[in-house]
Every structure is written in C-alpha cells, then in structure tokens.
N, C-alpha and C positions, 0 to 999 in steps of 0.2 A: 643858469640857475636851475636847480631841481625842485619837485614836487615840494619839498624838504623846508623853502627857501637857504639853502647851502648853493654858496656861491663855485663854483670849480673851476681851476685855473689850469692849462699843462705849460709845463715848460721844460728848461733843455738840464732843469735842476730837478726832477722832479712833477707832482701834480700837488698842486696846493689846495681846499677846503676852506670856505669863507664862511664861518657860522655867524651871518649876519646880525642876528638876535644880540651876541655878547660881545662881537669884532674880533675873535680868536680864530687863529689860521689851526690849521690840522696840515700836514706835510707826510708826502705816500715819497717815497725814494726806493732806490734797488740797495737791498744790502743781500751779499753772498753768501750769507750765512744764515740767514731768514729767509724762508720757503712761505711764508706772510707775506711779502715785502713784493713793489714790482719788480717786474724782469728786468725793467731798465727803467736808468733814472730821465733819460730825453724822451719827455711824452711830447707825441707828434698832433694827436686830437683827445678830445674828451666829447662822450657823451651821456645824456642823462637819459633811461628808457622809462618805459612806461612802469617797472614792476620796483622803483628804489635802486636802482644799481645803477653805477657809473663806470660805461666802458671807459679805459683810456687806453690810446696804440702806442707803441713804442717800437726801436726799428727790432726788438726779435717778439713782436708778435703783440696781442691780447691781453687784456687783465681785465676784472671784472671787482668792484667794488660795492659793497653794501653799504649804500649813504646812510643807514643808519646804525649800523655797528663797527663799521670802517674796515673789513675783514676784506684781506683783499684775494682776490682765487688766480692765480696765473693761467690765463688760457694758451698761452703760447701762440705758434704760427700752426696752419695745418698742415697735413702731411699728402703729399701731391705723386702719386705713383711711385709710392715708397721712400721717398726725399722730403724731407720736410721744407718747408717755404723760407724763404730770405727777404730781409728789407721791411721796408718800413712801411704797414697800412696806409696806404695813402685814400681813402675814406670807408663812412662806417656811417650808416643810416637803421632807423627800425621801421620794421613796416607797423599793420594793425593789426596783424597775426602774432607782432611779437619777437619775429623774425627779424637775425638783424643782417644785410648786406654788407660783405667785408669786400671793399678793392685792394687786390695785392698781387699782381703779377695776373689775375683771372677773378673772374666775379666767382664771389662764393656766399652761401647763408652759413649761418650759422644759427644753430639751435639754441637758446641761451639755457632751455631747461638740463638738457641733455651734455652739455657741451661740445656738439659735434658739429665737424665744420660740413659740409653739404655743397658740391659744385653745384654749378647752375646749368641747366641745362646746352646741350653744344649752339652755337650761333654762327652765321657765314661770315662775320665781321671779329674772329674769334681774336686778331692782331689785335686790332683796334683795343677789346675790352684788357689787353695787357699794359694799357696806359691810361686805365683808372684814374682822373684829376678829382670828384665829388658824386656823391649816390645823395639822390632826392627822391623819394618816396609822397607823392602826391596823395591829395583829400580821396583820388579815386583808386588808390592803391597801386597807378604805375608807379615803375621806377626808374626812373632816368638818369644817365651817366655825363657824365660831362667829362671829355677826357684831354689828352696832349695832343692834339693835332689831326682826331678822327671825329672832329663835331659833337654833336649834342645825338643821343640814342638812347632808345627806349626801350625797355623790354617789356615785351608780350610773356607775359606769365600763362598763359593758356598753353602756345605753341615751342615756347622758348626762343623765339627770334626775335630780331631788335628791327625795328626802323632807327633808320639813321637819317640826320642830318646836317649836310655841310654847307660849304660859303654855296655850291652850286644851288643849293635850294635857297639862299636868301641871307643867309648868316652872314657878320662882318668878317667872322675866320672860323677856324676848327680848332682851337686853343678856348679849354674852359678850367676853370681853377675851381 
C-alpha cells in the first residue's frame, strides 16, 4: 500500500492499482507501441518510495510510476561497460537519502531524481553480490543483502566493504530469499 492508500499488485499480466476508496483497479501493461506504457508486462516486484512513485521490475529493467497521475517513465536496465544489463531485478530497496539499491547481476544505486544508475563501490566478495536474493535498508541506514548461497552481508557505506555472513558464523544456510 502507498502513502496514497493505492493498493499495488505486480504480476506476470501486468501491475495492478487498488483505489481502495471506490474498489476500481487501474492496469499498467507493456504495449509496443506506447513509449507511456511498461517495458514489460511480467512485473517481478513493486515498490512504493517515499516521494509518490511506484517502482515496479520487470526482466528488461525499471519503470517508475507517478501513483498520483499514473504516468509511467521507463527507466530501463543500466548500462555496464558499454553493454547494457540483462535479466530480471531481482530486488529493489530505498534508503533515507532517497536512494534506491537495485540487485541485478551487481549492486547498483540509482538516483531516482536524475535517473542515473550509480555502481557501488568494488567489495572483495564481488561473486557473491552477483546473486542478489533481497536488499533491506535498516532504521540505521545499513544495507544488507541477502543473497543465493553467499549468506547474509552488509555493506559499510563508509568504506565500500561488506561483512559477510555464513552458516560458519551461526546461520542455518547461506540461501536468503
């Protein structure tokens, strides 16, 4: 649910819009021929930020939505030493700056004012953060990853390094969704 109370739904038809006040749905789909419209109609997550916009991922990238005039801006994937990215965000968090953390193959920010996607600084567990499962953005501003088989890791926004950890520190496994 958004600021808004609009309910948001993604699914593999589309992102749905709950305007709970009246019970009428609102329906965001990819059409090819509207440059409005999302990239794709299989949204993978939805989120609601702090400024009225509602990301939703899809497997080619970004979209950014005005929950209050439903205007929707294609952000795409970003573009990664001249190749642009492939696949499907696999998550999508905001800190308190605003900033939003995109996992897709490497942790990246993205600027929501600017539009610009922003690497994260290099880390020695660099494999790991290519198996992005969930980005969590804590009361104290860390941000922690949760990924496919490299534990639970945090990153230090000061230094750009992560503490990690696995079952050897106490975890039941290294699988986080």
């Amino acid at each position: 649910e958004d600021a808004l109370g609009f309910i948001w739904m993604a699914t593999d038809q589309g992102l749905s819009k709950l305007d709970t006040a009246t019970g009428t749905f609102t329906r965001f789909f990819h059409n090819p021929d509207d440059i409005y419209s999302l990239n794709s109609s299989f949204v993978t997550r939805v989120l609601a930020d702090n400024n009225m916009n509602i990301w939703a991922t899809t497997g080619e990238g970004l979209n950014c939505i005005d929950a209050r005039s439903n205007v929707v801006t294609r952000i795409g994937h970003p573009a990664t030493e001249g190749q642009r990215a492939s696949g499907a965000i696999a998550a999508l968090a905001e800190d308190r700056e605003g900033m939003m953390w995109v996992g897709l193959g490497s942790l990246l920010r993205l600027d929501p004012k600017r539009r610009v996607f922003v690497p994260s600084a290099e880390n020695p567990t660099q494999e790991s953060v290519k198996l992005i499962s969930s980005i969590t953005v804590v009361q104290d501003g860390s941000v922690w990853l949760g990924t496919y088989g490299f534990g639970l890791q945090r990153a230090d926004r000061e230094d750009g390094t992560f503490l990690v950890f696995t079952e050897r520190d106490g975890l039941p496994n290294n699988v986080f969704y």
